[in-house]
C-alpha positions as CSV (number, residue, x, y, z in Angstrom):
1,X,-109.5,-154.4,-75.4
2,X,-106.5,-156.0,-76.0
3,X,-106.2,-154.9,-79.8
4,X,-102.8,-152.5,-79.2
5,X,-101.0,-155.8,-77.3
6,X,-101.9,-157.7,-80.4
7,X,-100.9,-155.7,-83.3
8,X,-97.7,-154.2,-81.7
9,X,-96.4,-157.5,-81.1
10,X,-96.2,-158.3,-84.8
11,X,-93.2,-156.6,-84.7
12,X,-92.2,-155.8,-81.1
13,X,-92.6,-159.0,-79.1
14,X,-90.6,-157.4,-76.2
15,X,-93.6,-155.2,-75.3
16,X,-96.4,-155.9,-73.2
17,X,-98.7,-153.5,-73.6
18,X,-101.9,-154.5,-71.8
19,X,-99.7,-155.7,-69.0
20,X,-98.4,-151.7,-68.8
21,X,-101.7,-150.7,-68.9
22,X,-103.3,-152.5,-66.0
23,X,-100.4,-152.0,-63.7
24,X,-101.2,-147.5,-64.7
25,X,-104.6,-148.5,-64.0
26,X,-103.8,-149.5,-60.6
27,X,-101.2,-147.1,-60.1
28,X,-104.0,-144.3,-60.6
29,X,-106.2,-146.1,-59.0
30,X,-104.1,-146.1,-55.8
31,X,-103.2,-142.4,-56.1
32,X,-107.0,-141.1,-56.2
33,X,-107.4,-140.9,-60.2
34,X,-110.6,-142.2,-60.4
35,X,-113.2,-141.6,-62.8
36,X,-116.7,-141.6,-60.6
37,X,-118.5,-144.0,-63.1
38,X,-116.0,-147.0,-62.3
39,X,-116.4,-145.8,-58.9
40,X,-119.7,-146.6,-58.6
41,X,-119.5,-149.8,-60.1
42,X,-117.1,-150.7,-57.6
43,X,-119.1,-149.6,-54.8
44,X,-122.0,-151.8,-56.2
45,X,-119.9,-154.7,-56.5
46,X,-119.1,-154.3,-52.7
47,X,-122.5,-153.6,-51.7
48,X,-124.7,-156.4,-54.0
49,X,-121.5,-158.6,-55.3
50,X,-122.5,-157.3,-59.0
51,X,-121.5,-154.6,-61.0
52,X,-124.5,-153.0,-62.7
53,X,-126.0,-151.8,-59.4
54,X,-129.0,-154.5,-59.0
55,X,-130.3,-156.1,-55.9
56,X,-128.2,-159.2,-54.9
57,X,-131.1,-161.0,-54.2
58,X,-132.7,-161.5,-57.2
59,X,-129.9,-162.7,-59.4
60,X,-130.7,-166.0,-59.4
61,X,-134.2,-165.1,-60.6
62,X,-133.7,-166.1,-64.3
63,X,-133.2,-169.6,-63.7
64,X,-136.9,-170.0,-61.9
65,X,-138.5,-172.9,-63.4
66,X,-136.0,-174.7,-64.7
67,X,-135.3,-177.1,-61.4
68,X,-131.8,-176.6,-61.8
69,X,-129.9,-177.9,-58.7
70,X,-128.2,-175.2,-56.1
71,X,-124.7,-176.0,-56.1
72,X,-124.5,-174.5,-52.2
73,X,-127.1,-177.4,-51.0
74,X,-126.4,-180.2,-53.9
75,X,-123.6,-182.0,-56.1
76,X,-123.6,-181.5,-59.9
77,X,-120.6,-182.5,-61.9
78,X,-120.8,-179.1,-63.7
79,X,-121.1,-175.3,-61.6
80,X,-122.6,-173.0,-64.1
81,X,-121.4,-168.9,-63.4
82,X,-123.8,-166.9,-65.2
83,X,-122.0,-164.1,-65.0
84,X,-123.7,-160.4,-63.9
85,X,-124.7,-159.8,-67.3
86,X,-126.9,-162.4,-67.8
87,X,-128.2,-162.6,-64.4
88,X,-129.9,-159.2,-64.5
89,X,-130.1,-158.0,-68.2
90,X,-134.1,-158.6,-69.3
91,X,-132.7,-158.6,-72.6
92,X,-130.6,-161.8,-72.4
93,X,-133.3,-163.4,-70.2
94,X,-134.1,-165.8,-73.2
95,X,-130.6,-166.6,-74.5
96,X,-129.3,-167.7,-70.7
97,X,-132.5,-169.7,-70.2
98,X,-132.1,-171.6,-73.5
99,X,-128.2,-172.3,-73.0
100,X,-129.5,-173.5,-69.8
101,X,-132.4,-176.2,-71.4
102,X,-129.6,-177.0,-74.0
103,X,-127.4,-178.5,-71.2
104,X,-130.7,-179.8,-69.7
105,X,-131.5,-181.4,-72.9
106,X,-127.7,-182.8,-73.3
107,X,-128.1,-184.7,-69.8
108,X,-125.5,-182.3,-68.5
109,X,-125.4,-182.9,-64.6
110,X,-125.6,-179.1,-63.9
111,X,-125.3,-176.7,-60.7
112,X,-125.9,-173.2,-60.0
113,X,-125.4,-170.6,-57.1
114,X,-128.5,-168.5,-57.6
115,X,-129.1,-165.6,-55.5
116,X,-125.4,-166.9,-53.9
117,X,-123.7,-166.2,-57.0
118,X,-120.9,-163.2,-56.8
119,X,-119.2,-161.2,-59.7
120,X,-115.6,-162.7,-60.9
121,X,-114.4,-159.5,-59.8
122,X,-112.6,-159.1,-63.5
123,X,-113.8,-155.9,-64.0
124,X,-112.8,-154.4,-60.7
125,X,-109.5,-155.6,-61.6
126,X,-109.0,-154.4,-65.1
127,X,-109.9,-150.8,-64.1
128,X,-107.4,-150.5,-61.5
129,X,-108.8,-151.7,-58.3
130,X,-106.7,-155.3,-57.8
131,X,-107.3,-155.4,-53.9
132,X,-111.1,-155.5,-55.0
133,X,-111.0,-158.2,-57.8
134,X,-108.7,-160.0,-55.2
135,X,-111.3,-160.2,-52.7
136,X,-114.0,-161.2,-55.3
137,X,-111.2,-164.1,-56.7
138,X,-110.8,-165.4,-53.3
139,X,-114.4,-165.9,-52.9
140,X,-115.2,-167.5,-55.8
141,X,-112.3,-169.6,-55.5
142,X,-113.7,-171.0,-52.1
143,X,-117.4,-171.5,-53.5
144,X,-115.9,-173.4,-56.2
145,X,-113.9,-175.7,-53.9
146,X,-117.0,-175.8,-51.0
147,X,-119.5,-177.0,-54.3
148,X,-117.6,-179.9,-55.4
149,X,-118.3,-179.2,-58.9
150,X,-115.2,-181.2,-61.5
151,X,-116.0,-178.1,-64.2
152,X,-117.1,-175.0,-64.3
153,X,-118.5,-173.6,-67.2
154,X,-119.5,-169.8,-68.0
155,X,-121.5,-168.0,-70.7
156,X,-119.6,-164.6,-70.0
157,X,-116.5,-164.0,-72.0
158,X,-115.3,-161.8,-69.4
159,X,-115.5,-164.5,-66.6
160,X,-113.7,-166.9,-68.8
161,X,-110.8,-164.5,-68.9
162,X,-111.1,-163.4,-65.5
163,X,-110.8,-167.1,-64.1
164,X,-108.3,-168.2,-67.0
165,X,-106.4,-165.0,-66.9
166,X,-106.4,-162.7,-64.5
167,X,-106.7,-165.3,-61.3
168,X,-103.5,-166.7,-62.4
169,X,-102.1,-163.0,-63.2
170,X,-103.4,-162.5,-59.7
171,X,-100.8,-165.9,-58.4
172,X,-104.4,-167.5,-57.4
173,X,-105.9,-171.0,-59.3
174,X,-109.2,-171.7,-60.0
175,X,-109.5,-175.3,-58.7
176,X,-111.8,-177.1,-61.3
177,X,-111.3,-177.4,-65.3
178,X,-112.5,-173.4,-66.8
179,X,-114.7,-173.9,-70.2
180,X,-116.5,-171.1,-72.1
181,X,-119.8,-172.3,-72.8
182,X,-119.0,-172.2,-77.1
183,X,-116.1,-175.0,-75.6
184,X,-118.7,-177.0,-73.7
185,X,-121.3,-176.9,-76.6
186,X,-118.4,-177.6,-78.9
187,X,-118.0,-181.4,-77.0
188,X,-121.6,-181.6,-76.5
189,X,-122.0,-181.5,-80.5
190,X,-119.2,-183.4,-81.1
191,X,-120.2,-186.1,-78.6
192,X,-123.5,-186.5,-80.4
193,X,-125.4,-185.3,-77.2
194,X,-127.2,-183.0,-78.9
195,X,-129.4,-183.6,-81.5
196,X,-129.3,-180.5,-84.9
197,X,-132.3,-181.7,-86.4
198,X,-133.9,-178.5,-87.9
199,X,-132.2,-176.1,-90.7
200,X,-131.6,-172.6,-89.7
201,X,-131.5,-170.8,-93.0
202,X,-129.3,-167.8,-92.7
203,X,-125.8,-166.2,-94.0
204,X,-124.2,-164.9,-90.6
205,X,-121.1,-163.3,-89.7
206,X,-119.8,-163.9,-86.2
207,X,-117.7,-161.2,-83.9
208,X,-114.7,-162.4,-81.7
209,X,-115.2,-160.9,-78.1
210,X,-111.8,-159.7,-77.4
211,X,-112.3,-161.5,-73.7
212,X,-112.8,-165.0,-75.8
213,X,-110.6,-164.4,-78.5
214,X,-106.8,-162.3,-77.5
215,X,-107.4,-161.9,-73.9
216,X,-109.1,-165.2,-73.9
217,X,-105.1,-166.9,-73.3
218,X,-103.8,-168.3,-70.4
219,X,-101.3,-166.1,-68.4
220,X,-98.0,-167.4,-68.9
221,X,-96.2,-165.6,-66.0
222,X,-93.3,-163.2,-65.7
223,X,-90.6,-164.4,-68.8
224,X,-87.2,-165.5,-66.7
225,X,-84.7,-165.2,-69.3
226,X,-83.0,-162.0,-70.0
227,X,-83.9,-161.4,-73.7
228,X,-88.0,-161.5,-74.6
229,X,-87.4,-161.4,-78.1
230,X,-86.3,-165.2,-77.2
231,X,-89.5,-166.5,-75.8
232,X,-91.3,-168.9,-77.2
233,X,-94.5,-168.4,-79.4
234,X,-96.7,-170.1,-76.4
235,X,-95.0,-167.2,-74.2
236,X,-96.1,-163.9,-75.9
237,X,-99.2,-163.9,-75.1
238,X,-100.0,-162.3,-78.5
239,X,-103.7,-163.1,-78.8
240,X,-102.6,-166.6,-81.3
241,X,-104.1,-168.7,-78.5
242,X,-107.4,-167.6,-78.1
243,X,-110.6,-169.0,-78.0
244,X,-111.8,-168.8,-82.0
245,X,-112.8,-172.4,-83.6
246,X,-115.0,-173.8,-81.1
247,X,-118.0,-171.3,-81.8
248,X,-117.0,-170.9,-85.6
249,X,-117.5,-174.8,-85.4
250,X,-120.4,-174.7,-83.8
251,X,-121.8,-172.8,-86.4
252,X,-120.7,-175.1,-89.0
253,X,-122.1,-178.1,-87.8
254,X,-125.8,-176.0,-87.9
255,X,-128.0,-176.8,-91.4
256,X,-128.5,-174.1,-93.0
257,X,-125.9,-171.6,-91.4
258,X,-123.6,-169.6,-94.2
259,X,-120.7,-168.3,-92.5
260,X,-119.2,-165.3,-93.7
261,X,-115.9,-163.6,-92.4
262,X,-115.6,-159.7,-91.7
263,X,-112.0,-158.4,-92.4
264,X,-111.1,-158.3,-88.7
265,X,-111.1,-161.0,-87.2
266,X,-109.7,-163.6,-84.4
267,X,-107.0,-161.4,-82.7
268,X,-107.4,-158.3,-84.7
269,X,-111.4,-158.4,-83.9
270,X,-113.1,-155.1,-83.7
271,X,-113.7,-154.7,-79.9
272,X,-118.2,-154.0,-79.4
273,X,-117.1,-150.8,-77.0
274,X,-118.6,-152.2,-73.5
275,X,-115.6,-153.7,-72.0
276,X,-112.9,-152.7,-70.0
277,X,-114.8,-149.7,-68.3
278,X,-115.6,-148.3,-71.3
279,X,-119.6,-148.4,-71.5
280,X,-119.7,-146.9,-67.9
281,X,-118.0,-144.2,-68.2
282,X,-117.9,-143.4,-72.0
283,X,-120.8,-144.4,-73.2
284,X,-121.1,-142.4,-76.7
285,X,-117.9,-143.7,-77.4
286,X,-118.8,-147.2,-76.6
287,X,-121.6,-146.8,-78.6
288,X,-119.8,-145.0,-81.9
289,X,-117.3,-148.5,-81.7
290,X,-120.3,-150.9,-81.5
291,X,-122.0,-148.7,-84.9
292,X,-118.4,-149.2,-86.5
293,X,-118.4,-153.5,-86.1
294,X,-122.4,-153.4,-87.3
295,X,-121.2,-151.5,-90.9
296,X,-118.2,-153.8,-91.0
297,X,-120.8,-157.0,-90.3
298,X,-122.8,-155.5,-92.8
299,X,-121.2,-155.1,-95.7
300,X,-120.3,-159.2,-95.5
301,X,-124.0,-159.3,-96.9
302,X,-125.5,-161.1,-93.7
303,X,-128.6,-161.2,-92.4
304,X,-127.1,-161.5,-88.5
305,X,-124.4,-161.2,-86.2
306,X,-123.8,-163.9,-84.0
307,X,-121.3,-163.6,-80.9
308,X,-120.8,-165.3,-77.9
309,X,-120.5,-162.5,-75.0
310,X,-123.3,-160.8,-73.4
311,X,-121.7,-157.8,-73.2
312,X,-121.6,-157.5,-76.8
313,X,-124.8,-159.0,-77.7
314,X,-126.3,-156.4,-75.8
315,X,-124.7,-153.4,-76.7
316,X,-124.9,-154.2,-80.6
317,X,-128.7,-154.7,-80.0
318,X,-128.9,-151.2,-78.9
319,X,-127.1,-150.0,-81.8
320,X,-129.2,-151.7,-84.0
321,X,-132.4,-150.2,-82.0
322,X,-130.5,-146.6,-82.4
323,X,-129.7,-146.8,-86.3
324,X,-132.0,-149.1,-87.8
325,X,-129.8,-150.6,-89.1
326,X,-131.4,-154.1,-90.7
327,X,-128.8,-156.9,-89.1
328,X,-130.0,-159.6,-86.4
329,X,-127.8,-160.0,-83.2
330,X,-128.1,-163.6,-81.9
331,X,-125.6,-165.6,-79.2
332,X,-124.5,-168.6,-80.9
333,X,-126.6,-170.6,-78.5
334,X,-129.6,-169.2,-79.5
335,X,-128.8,-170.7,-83.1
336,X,-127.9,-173.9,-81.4
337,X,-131.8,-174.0,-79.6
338,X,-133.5,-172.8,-82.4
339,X,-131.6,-176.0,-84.7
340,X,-132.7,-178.5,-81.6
341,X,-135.9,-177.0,-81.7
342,X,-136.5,-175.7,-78.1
């Protein structure tokens, strides 16, 4: 998740920990030290370009009915990656459908793949198998190019680092500007395209996915001088530069909303448990981290946590389904529809 890289380098900025990491992931990837779970993902991504094992073609099923233009047969200004996640999970069915009228409603000139659509190939890469996320990278790199599209702009914190991150870590460039969709909503807001009329009563705390927030940076590239305890802040890669205000704004500029911080937060965030691997193949132990961030959200006194991942919006709904305990999960957008009233 990232945390280790950012708390070691408070006072060891010569280490680069998750950079150590994925290279041993690939190293016992290549010597046959797999674990079968990740395995399996990999052979789904291979077989139906997704990695939760679903049919390729119905992911672009959630966006039926909502005569968005397919960016394979038409020019929008803006491609819009759904990310696996949100393609297939029922559960998110409403939140990617509402970010989606929220563009829609801000005049966004909007494009997506549909059934076309293929995973980043981020998660094949963090678990060890580069040659695979390569492949994916490569592909979405040419459907990017081939749509025309200026931006592209994803829901999925783990696409957003993938394509910020790990294309570049890869020495491959994603042609078009890269925005999370908390960015995009961010300038929407701020551009007075969309219109907050209604109050949303609520104290909420809001979660940093550790894909937005520390792993969320650019990748600065191998440092050249001899000495790393000389690099520059903007080198470290320390989890400073992540992707924090935007939704915290968001949330601000929303009637009614009371924020209210958890102790960790920004780049020492409490990682949900379902990334890197984890969820697949450890999924008790995903689940005892995601229990830990809902007693920490908690005991802030609010009535919801708000995030803006999939990943983590659904695995701290099953918590709350699994404990009881009495705390509302919502993606920022979903705040953002419900103050525009859609």
């Amino acid at each position: 998740c990232g945390a280790c890289d950012a708390a070691c380098k408070a006072y060891r900025d010569d280490i680069d920990i998750s950079e150590v990491l994925l290279e041993l992931r690939a190293y016992c990837v290549e010597n046959g030290y797999v674990l079968p779970e990740h395995l399996d993902v990999i052979e789904s991504m291979k077989r139906e370009d997704n990695t939760l094992g679903e049919l390729k073609e119905n992911r672009g099923q959630w966006a039926e009915g909502l005569g968005l233009k397919n960016i394979n047969n038409e020019k929008a200004e803006v491609m819009f990656h759904a990310g696996c996640k949100f393609s297939y999970d029922p559960g998110l069915r409403d939140t990617i459908r509402g970010i989606v009228k929220i563009l829609i409603r801000a005049g966004v000139d909007i494009g997506i793949a549909g059934k076309e659509e293929s995973c980043c190939g981020g998660k094949a890469y963090e678990n060890g198998y580069q040659g695979d996320g390569k492949t994916f990278a490569d592909d979405m790199i040419r459907r990017v190019i081939a749509s025309g599209a200026k931006t592209l702009v994803t829901p999925c914190s783990d696409c957003y680092a993938t394509f910020l991150y790990l294309y570049s870590r890869m020495g491959k460039e994603m042609p078009v500007k890269v925005l999370h969709i908390s960015q995009f909503m961010e300038e929407l807001i701020k551009d007075n395209k969309i219109e907050l009329k209604n109050e949303v009563p609520m104290r909420v705390t809001y979660h940093d996915p550790c894909h937005l927030g520390r792993k969320g940076e650019p990748y600065t590239g191998d440092w050249a001088g001899k000495d790393k305890f000389q690099r520059p802040e903007h080198e470290k890669r320390q989890g400073w530069f992540g992707i924090y205000d935007p939704p915290r704004n968001i949330l601000k500029s929303l009637k009614g909303i009371e924020l209210v911080e958890m102790e960790r937060i920004r780049e020492y965030s409490w990682c949900c448990g379902s990334g890197g691997g984890v969820l697949e193949a450890f999924p008790e132990f995903a689940m005892e981290t995601a229990r830990e961030r809902l007693e920490e959200a908690l005991s802030t006194g609010a009535d919801a946590l708000v995030t803006s991942c999939p990943w983590c919006e659904n695995i701290f709904k099953e918590a709350v389904e699994e404990t009881g305990i009495d705390l509302k999960i919502y993606d920022i957008n979903d705040l953002v529809r419900l103050s525009m009233g859609l």
